[in-house]
Backbone as a ProteinNet text record, in pm:
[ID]
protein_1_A
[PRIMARY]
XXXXXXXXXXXXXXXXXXXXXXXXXXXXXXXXXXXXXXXXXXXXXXXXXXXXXXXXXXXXXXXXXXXXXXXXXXXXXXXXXXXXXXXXXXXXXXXXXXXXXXXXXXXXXXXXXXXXXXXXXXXXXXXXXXXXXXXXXXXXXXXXXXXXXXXXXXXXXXXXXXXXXXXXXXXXXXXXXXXXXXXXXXXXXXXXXXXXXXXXXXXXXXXXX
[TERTIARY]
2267.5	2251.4	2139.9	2031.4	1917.4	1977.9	2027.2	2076	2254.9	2257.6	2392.7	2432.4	2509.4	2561.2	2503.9	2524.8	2521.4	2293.1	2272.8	2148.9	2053.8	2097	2075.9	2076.8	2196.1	2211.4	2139.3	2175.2	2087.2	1939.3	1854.6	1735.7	1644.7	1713.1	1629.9	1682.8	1805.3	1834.8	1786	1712.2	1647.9	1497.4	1475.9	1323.5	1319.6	1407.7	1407.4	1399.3	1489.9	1524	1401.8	1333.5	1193.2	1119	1102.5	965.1	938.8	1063.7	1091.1	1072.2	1168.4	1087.5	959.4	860.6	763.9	627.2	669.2	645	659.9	755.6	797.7	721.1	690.9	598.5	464.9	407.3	280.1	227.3	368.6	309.2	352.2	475.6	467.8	332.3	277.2	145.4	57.9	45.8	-97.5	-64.9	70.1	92.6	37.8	103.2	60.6	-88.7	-162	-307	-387.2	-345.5	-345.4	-347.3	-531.5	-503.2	-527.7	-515	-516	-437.7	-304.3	-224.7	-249.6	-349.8	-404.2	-506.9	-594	-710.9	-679.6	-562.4	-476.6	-413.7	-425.1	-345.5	-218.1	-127.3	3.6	93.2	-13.4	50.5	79.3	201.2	217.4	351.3	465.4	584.3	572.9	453.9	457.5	518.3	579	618.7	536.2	427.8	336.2	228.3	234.2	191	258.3	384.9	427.2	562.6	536	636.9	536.7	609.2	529.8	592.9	554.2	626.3	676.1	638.1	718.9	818.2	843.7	892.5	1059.2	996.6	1110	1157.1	1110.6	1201.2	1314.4	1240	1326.9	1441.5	1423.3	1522.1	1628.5	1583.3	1685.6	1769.8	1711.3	1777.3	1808.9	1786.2	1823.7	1867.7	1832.7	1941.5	1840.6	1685	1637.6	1487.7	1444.8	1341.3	1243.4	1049.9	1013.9	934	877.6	798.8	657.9	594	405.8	431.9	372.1	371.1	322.5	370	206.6	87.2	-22.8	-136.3	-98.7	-86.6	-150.7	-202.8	-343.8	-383.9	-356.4	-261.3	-200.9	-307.5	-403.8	-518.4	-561.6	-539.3	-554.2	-467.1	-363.4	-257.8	-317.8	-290	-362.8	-235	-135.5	-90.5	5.4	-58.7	-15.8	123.7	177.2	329.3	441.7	400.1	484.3	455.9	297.8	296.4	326.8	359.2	376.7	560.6	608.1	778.4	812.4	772.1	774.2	771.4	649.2	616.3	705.9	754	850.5	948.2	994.6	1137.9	1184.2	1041.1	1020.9	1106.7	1078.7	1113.2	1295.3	1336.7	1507.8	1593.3	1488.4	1531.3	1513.9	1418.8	1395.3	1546.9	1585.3	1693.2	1792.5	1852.6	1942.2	1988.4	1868.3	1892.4	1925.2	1825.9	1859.6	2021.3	2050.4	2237.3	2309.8	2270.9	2348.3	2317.3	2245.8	2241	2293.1	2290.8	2338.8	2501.7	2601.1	2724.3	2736.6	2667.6	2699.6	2694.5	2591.4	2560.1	2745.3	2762.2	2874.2	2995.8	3031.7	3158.3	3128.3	2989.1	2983.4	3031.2	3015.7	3014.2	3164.9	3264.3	3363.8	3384.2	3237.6	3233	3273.9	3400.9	3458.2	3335.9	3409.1	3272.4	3328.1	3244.6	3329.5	3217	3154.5	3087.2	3075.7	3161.6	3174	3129.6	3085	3070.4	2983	3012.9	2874.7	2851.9	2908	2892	2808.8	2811.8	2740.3	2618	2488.9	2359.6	2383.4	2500.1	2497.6	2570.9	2607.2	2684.4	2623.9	2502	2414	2275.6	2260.6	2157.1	2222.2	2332.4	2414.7	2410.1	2470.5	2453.2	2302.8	2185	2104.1	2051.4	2079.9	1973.1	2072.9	2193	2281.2	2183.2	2236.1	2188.4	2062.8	1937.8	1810.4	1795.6	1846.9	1804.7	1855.9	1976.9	2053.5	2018.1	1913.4	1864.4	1728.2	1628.4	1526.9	1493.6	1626.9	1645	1668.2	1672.3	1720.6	1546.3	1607.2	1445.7	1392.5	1401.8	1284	1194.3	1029.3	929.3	956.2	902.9	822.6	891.6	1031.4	1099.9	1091	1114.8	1085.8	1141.1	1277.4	1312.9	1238.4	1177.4	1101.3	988.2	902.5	779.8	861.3	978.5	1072.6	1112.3	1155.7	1191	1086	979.4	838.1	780.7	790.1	747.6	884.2	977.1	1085.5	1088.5	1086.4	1087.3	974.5	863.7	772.1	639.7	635.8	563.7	414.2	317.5	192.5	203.6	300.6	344.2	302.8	237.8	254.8	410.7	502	629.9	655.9	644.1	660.8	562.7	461.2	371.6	368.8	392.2	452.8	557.9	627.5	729.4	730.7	674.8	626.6	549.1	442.2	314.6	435.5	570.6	576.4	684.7	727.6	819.5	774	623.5	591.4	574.8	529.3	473.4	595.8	706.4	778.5	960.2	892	976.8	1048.2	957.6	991.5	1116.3	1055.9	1127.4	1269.8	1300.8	1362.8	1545.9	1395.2	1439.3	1538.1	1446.3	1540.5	1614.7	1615.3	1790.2	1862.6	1891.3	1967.4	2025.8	1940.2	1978.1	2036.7	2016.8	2101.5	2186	2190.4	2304.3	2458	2402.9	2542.6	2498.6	2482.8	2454.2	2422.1	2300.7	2245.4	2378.6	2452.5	2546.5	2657.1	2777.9	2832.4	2772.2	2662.2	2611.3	2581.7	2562.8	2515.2	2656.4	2758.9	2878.7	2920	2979	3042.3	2929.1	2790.5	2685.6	2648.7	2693.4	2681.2	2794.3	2887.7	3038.6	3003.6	2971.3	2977.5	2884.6	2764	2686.1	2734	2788.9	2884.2	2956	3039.7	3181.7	3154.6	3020.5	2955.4	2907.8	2830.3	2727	2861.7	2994.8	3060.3	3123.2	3173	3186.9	3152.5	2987.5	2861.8	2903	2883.6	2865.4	2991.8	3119.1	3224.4	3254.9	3195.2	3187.7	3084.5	2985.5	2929.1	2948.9	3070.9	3136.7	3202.5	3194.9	3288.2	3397.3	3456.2	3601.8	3691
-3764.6	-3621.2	-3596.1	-3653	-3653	-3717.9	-3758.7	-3861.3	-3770.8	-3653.2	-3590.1	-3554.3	-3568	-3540.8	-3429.5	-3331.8	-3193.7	-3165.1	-3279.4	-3243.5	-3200.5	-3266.1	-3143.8	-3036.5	-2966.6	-2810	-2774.4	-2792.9	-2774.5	-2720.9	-2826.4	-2861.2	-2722.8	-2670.7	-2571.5	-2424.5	-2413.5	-2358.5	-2281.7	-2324.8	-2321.5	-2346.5	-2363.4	-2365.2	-2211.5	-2164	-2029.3	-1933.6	-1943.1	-1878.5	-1886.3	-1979.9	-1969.1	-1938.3	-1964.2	-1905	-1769.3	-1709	-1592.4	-1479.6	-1545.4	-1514.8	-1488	-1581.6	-1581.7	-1454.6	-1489.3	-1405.3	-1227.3	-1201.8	-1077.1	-1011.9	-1150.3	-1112.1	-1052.5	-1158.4	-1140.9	-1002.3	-984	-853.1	-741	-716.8	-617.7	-578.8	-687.6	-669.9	-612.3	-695.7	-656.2	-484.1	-460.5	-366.4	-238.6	-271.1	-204.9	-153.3	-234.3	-235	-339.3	-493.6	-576	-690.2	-713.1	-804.5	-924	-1027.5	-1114.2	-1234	-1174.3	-1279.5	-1301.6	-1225.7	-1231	-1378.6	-1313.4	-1411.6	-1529.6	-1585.5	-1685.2	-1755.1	-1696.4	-1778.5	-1717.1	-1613.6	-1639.8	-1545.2	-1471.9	-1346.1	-1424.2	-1560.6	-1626.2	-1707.5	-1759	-1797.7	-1971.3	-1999.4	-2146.3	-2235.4	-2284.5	-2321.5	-2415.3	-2451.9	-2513.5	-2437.3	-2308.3	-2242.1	-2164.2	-2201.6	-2108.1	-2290.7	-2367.5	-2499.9	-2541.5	-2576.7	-2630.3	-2772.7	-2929.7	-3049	-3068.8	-3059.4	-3137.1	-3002	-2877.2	-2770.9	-2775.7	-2801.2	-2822.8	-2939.6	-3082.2	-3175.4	-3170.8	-3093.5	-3089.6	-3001.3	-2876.9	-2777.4	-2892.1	-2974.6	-3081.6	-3156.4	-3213.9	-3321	-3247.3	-3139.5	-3086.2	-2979.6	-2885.3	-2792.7	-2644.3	-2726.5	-2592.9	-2636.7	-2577.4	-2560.5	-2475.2	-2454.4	-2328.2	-2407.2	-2237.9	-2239.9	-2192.7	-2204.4	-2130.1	-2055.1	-1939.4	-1807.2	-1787.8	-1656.4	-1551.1	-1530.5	-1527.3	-1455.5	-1326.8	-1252	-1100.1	-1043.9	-951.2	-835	-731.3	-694.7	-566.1	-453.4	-507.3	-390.5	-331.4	-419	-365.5	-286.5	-285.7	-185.8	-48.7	43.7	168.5	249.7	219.7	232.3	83.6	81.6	-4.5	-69.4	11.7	36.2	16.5	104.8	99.2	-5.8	-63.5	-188.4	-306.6	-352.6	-451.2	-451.2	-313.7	-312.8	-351	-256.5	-320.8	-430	-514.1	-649.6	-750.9	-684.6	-773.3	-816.8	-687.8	-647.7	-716	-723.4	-783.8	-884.9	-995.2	-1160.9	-1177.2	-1109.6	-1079	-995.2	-888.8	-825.6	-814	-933.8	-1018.4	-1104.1	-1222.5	-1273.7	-1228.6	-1051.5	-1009.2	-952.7	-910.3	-873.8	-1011.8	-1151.2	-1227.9	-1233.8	-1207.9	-1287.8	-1238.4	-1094.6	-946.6	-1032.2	-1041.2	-1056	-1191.9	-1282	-1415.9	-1378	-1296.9	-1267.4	-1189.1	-1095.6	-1014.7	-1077.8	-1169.5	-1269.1	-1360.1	-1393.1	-1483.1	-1419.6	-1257.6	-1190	-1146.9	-1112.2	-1093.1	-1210.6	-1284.7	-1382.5	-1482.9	-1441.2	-1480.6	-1614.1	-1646.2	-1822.1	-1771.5	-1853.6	-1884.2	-1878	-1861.8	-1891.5	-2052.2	-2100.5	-2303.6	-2355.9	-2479.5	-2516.5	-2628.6	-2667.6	-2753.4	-2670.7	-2798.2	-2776.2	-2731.4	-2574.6	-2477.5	-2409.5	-2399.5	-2277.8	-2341.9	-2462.2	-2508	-2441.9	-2424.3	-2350.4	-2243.9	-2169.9	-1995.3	-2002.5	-2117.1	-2065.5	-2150.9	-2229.3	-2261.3	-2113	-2121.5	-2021.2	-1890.3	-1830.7	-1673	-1731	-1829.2	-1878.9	-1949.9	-1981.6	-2010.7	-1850.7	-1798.5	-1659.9	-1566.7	-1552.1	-1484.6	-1569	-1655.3	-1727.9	-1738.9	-1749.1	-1693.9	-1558	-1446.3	-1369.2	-1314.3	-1293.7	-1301.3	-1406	-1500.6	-1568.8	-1553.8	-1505.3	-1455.7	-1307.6	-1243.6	-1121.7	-1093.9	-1248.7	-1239.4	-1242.4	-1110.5	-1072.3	-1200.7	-1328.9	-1418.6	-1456.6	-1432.4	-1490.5	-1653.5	-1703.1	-1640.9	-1555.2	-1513.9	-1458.1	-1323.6	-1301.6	-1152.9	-1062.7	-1051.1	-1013.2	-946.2	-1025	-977.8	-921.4	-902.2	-858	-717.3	-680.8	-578.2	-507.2	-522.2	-493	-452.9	-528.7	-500.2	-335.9	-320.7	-228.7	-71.3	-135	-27.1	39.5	-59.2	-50.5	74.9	125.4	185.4	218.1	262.9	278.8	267.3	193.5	163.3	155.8	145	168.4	55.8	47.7	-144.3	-175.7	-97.4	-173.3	-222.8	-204.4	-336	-432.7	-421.1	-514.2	-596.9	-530.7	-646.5	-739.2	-619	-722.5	-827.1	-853.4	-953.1	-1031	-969.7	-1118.3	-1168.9	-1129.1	-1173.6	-1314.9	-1261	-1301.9	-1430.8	-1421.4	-1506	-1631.9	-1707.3	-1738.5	-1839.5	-1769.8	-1866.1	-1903.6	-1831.2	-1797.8	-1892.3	-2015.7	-2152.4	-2227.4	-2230.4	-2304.4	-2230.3	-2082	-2009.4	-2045.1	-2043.9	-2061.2	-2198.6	-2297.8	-2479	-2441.8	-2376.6	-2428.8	-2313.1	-2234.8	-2155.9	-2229.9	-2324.7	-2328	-2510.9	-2581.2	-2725.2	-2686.4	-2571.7	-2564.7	-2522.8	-2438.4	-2400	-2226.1	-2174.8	-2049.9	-2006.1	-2010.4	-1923.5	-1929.4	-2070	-2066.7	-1969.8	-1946.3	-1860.6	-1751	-1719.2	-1520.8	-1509.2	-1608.8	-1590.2	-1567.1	-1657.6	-1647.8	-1543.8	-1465.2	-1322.8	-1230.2	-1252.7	-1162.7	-1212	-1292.3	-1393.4	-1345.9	-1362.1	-1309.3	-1197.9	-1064.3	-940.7	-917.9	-962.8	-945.6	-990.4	-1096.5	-1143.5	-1040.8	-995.3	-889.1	-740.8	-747	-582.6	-599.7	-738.2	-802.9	-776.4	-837.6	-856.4	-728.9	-659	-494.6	-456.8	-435.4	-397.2	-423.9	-602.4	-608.5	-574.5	-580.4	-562	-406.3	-329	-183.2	-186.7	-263.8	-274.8	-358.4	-406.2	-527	-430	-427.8	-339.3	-397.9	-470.7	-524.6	-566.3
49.2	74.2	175.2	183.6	255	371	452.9	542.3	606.1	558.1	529.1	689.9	770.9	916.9	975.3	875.4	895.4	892	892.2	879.8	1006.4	1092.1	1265.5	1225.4	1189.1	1189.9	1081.8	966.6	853.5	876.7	877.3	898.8	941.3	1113.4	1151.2	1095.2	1045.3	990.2	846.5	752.6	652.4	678.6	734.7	803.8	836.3	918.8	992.2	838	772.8	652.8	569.2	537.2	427.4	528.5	660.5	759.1	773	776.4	828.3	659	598.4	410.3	393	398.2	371.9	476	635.6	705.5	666.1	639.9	586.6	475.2	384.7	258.9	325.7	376.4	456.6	540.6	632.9	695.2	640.8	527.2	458	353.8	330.9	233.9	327.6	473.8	542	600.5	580.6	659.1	590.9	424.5	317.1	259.3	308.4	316.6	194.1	179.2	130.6	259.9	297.9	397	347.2	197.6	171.3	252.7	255.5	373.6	469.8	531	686.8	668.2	578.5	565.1	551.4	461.6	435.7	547.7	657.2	768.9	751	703.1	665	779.9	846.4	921.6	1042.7	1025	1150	1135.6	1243.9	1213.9	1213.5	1205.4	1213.6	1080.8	1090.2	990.8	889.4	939.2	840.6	778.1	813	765.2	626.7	611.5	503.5	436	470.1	395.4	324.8	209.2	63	116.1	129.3	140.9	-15	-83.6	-207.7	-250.6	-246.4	-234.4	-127.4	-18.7	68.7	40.5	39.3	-2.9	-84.9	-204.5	-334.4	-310.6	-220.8	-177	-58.5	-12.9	66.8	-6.9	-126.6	-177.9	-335.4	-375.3	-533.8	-499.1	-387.7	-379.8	-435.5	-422.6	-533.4	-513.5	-428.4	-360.3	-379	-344.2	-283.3	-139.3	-113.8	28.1	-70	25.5	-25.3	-69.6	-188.5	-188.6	-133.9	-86	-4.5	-86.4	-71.7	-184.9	-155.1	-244.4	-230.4	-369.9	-363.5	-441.1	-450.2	-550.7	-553.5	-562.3	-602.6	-595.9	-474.4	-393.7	-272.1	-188.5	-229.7	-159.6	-183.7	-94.5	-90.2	-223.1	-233	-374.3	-415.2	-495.9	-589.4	-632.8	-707.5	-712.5	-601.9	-536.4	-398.5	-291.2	-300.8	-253.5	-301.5	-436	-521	-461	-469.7	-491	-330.6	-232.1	-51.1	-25	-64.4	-30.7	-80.7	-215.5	-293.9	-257.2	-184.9	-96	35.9	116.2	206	255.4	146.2	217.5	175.6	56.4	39.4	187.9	249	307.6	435.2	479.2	637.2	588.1	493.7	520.8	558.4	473.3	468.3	626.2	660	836.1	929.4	932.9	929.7	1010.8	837.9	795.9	931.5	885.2	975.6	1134.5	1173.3	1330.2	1374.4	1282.1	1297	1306.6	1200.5	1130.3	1305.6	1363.5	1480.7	1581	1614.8	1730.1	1742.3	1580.8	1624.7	1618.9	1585.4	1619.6	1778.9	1856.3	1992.4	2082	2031.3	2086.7	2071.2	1993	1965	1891.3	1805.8	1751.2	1610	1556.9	1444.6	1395.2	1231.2	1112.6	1034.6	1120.3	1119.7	1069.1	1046.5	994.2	1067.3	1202.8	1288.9	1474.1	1475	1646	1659.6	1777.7	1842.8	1739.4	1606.9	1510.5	1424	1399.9	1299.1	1238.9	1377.5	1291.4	1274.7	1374.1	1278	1154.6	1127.6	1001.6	916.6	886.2	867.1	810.8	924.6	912.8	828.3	884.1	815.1	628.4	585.5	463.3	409.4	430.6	376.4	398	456.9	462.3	360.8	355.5	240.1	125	68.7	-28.6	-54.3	2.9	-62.5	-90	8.8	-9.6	-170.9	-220.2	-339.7	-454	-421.1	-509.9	-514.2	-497.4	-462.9	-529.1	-566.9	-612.4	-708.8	-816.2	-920.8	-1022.3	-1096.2	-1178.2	-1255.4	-1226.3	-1311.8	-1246.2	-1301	-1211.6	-1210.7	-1098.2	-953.2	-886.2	-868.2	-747.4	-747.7	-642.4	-607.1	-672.6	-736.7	-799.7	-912.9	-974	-1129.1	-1071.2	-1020.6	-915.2	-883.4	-849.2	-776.9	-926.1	-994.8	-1123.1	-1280.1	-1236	-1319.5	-1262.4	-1127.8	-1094.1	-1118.6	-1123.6	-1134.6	-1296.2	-1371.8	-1524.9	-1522.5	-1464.7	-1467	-1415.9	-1310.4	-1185.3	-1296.3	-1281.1	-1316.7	-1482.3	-1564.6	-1714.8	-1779.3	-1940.1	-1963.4	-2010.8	-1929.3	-2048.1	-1838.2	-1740	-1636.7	-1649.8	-1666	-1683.3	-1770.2	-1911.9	-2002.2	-1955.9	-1894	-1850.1	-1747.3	-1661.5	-1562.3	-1665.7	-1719	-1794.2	-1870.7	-1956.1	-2052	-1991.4	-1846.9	-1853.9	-1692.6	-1665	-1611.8	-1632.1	-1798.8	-1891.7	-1859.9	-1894.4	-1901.2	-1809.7	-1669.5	-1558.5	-1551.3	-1472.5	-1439	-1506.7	-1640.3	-1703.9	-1734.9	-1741.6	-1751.7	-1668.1	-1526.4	-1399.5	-1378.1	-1378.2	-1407.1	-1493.9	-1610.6	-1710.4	-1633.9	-1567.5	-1520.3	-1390	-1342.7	-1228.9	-1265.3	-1342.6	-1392.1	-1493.9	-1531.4	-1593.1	-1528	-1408.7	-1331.2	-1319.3	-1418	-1439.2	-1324.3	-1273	-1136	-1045.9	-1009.6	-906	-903.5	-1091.8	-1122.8	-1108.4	-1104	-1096	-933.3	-869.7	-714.9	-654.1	-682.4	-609.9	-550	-622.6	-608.7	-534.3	-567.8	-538.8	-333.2	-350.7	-190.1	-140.8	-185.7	-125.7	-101.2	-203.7	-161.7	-60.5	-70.7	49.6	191.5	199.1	320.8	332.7	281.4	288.2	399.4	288.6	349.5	522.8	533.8	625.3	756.2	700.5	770	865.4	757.8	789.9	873	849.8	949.2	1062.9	1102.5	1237.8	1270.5	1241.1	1265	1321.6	1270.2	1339.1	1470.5	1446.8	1563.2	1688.1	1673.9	1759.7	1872	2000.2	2099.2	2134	1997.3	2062.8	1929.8
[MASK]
+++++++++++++++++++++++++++++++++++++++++++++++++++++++++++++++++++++++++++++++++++++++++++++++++++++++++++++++++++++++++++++++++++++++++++++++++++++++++++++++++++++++++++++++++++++++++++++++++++++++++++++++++

């Protein structure tokens, strides 16, 4: 699997997808008025600035990866709430645009959605950026999701907050049996498809031909 053909295309492909993730986190926080990510080095597209090595390996060869978190202090957002839920939003919703311009680049451009040839990294890249972003969104800490959902349950309330501490504690582990059992893949499917479907739509109205 590590050694896999397709690993040319691959490679920069998912690099772009967690760089560009993580980036998003960063300047939606600093933008928000939370300059922890700045101080951190993070407000930058280098990729060693935001790749975890034992993180990405494992996302090469298991299929299930992270990148750095961003630091941020929610205390520092000039509100709270609305900065915790933005920032959250951020790195799902840099991929999701991402997808969109990759999905438009290759209907402008008339390249099949192949998985061979000149198409390879857009269809590379259009699917690792569908697929984090829709997995990333799913409410168990660490992912953004539960961070996005703690704050919805109740803008500054302890029943989100409970809900994040309670459900931080024991995210991780939450997280691995969902994801070796099959589970995460059955709930992502359809949720990846539909996002493709819509993605597709989009550029498709915006296509002049």
């Amino acid at each position: 699997m590590l050694f896999d053909p397709s690993f040319v295309y691959r490679l920069p492909a998912v690099i772009i997808a967690l760089v560009f993730h993580e980036y998003a986190h960063a300047q939606a926080a600093d933008m928000l008025g939370d300059r922890t990510p700045r101080y951190a080095g993070r407000l930058t597209l280098n990729p060693l600035s935001h790749l975890d090595p034992i993180g990405f390996l494992s996302l090469w060869v298991f299929r299930f990866g992270w990148a750095k978190p961003v630091p941020i202090n929610p205390y520092n957002f000039r509100n709270r709430d609305r900065g915790l839920l933005l920032s959250s939003l951020a790195g799902p919703t840099m991929n999701i645009f991402l997808a969109f311009l990759t999905l438009w680049f290759m209907k402008l451009t008339r390249t099949p959605l192949a998985v061979y040839g000149g198409a390879a990294i857009p269809y590379y890249l259009l699917m690792y950026n569908v697929w984090l972003a829709v997995f990333n969104l799913i409410p168990v800490p660490p992912l953004d999701g539960s961070r996005a959902l703690g704050v919805l349950l109740g803008p500054g309330s302890r029943l989100g907050s409970r809900f994040f501490d309670e459900m931080e504690r024991y995210g991780w582990v939450v997280l691995l049996i969902l994801v070796w059992s099959g589970v995460i893949g059955t709930i992502m499917a359809p949720l990846a498809g539909g996002l493709l479907s819509v993605l597709d739509a989009l550029a498709g109205v915006l296509t002049p031909f």
